[in-house]
C-alpha positions as CSV (number, residue, x, y, z in Angstrom):
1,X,46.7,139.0,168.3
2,X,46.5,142.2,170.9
3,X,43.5,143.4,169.5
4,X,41.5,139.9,169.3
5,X,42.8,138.6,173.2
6,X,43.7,142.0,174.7
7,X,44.8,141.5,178.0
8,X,45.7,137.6,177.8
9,X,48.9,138.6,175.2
10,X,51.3,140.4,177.3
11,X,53.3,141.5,174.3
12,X,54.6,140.6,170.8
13,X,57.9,141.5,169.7
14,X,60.2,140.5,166.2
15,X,63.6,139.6,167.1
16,X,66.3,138.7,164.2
17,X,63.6,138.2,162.0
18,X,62.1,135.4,164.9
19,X,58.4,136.5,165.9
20,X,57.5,136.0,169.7
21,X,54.3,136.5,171.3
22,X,53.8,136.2,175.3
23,X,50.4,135.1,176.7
24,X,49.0,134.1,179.8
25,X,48.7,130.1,180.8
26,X,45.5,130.0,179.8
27,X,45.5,132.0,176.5
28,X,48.7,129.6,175.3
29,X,47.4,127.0,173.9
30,X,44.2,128.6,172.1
31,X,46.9,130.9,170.1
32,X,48.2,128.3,167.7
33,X,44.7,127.3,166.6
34,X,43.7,131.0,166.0
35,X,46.9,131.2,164.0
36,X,46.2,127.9,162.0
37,X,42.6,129.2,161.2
38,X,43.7,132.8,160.3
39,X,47.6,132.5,159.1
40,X,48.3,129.1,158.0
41,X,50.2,128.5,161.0
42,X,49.1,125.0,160.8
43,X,52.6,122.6,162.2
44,X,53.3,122.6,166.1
45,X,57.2,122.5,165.5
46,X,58.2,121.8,168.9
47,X,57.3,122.2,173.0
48,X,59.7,123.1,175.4
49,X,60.8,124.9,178.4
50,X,63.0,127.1,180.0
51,X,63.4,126.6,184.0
52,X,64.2,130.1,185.9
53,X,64.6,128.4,189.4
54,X,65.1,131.3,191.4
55,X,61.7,132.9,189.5
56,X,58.0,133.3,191.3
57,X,56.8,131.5,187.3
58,X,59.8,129.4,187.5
59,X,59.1,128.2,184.0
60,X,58.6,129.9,180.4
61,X,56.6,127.5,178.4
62,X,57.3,127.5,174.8
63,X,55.1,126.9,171.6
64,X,56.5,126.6,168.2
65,X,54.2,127.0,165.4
66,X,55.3,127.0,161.8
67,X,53.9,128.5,158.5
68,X,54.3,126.3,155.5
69,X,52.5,128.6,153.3
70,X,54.4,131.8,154.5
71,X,57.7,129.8,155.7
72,X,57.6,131.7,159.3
73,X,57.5,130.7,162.2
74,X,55.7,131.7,165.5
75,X,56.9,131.1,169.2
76,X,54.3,131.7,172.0
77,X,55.9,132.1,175.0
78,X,53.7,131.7,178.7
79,X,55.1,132.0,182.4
80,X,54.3,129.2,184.4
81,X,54.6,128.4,188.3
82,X,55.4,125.0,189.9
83,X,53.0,122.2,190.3
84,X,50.8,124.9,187.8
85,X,49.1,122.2,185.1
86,X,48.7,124.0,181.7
87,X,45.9,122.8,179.3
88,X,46.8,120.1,176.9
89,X,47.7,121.0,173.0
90,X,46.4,117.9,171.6
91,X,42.8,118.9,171.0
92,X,44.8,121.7,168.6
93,X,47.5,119.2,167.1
94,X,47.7,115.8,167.9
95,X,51.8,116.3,167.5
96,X,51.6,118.0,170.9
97,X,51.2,114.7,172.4
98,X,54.7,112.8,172.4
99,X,56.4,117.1,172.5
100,X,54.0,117.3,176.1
101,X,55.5,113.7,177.1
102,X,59.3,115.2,176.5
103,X,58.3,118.4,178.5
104,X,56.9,116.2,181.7
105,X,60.2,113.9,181.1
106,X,62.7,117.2,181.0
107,X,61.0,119.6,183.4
108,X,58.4,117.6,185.2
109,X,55.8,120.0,183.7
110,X,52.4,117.6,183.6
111,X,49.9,118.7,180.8
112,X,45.9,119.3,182.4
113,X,43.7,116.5,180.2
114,X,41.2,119.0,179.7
115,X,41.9,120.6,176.4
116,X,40.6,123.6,175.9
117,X,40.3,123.7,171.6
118,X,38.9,121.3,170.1
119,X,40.7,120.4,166.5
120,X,37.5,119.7,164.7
């Protein structure tokens, strides 16, 4: 993932066998389509947040993408600020769609319509 987005992934890291991978806002939501087409990371498992009030990017945004094939799962992990409105997921997997719903109701984090894949 570095070496395909470069700068947009800030870093990658394994952790107990869990495998994380930070981006930027607007490199998030492209990542679980690249790893649908390339490692059968094809099920948005869940969307959620973490709220760090006291934090410039108050919030960490968090995609779970799952593996059937390889039985792994991914997290992609993005800092957000705010008011900030990251893309919508749904153009990648129509699941995102009631998980971006929870996210507003939980954390007040409203999903941009625009999507930025497109799941054709």
């Amino acid at each position: 993932m570095k070496e395909r987005f470069g700068g947009q992934i800030g870093e990658t890291s394994t952790y107990l066998g869990q495998n994380f991978i930070v981006a930027k806002p607007e490199a998030a939501v492209p990542h679980p389509r690249i790893s649908e087409l390339e490692a059968d990371f094809d099920y948005l498992v869940d969307i959620t947040a973490v709220d760090w009030l006291k934090r410039p990017e108050r919030f960490d945004l968090v995609y779970i993408v799952y593996s059937f094939p390889r039985n792994e799962a991914v997290r992609v992990k993005t800092h957000i600020s705010d008011g900030y409105k990251p893309a919508t997921a749904v153009g990648v997997h129509l699941t995102a769609n009631w998980l971006e719903r929870e996210v507003f109701d939980m954390f007040g984090i409203e999903f941009a319509a625009t999507r930025i894949c497109d799941a054709s």
